[in-house]
C-alpha positions in Angstrom: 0.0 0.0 0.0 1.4 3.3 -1.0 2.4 5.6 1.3 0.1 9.3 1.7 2.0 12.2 1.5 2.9 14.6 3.9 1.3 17.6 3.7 1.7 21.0 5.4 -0.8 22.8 7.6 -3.5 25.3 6.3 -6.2 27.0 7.6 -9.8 27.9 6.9 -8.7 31.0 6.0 -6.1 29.8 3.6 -9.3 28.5 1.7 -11.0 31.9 1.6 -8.4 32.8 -0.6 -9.5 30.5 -3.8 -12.9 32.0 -3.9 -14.6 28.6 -3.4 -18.2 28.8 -4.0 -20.5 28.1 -0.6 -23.5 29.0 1.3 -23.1 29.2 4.9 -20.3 30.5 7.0 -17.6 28.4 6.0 -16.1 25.9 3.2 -17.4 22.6 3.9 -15.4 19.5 2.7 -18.3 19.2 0.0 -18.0 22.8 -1.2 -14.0 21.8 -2.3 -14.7 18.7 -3.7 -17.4 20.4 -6.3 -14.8 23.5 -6.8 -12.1 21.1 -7.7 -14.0 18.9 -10.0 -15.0 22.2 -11.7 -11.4 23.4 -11.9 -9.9 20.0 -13.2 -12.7 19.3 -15.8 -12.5 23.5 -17.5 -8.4 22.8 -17.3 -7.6 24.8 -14.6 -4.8 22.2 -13.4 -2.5 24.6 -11.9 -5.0 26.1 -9.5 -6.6 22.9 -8.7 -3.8 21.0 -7.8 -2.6 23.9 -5.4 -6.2 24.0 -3.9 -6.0 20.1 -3.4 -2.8 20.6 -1.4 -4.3 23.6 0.7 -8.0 21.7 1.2 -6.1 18.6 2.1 -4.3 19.8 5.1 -7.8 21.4 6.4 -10.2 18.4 5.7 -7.6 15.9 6.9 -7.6 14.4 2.9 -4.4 13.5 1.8 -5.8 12.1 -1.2 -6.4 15.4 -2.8 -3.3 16.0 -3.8 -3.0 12.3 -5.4 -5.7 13.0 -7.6 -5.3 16.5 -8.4 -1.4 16.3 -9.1 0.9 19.3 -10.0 0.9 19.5 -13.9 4.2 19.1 -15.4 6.1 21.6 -16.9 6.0 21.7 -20.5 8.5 20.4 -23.0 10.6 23.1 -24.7 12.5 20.7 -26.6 9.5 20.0 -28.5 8.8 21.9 -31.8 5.1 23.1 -32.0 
């Protein structure tokens, strides 16, 4: 079984700044997931994957940032 990765400690309030769409008080665990199906599926990678690594340390879900992986970098050797 693989091992989950560390991740680094974030806030509620380190949420508020990726304008996550809710209704209530706070971001809810559901609220995130939506927000970063919506970002990953209109190819906002970048920002999801950053958002999975922030949501993860709140909501205790490693498994974010498995999912929603950095995008790699792309390949300049490669004519276009």
């Amino acid at each position: 079984m693989a091992s989950q990765p560390e991740l680094p400690f974030f806030g509620q309030e380190d949420l508020a700044r990726f304008n996550v769409p809710h209704y209530g008080r706070d971001i809810t665990y559901g609220n995130v997931s939506r927000y970063l199906r919506h970002l990953w599926r209109f190819g906002d990678k970048a920002k999801a994957a950053e958002l999975a690594k922030v949501a993860g340390s709140v909501f205790n879900n490693p498994n974010w940032a498995l999912r929603y992986p950095e995008p790699a970098p792309p390949d300049l050797d490669t004519p276009s």
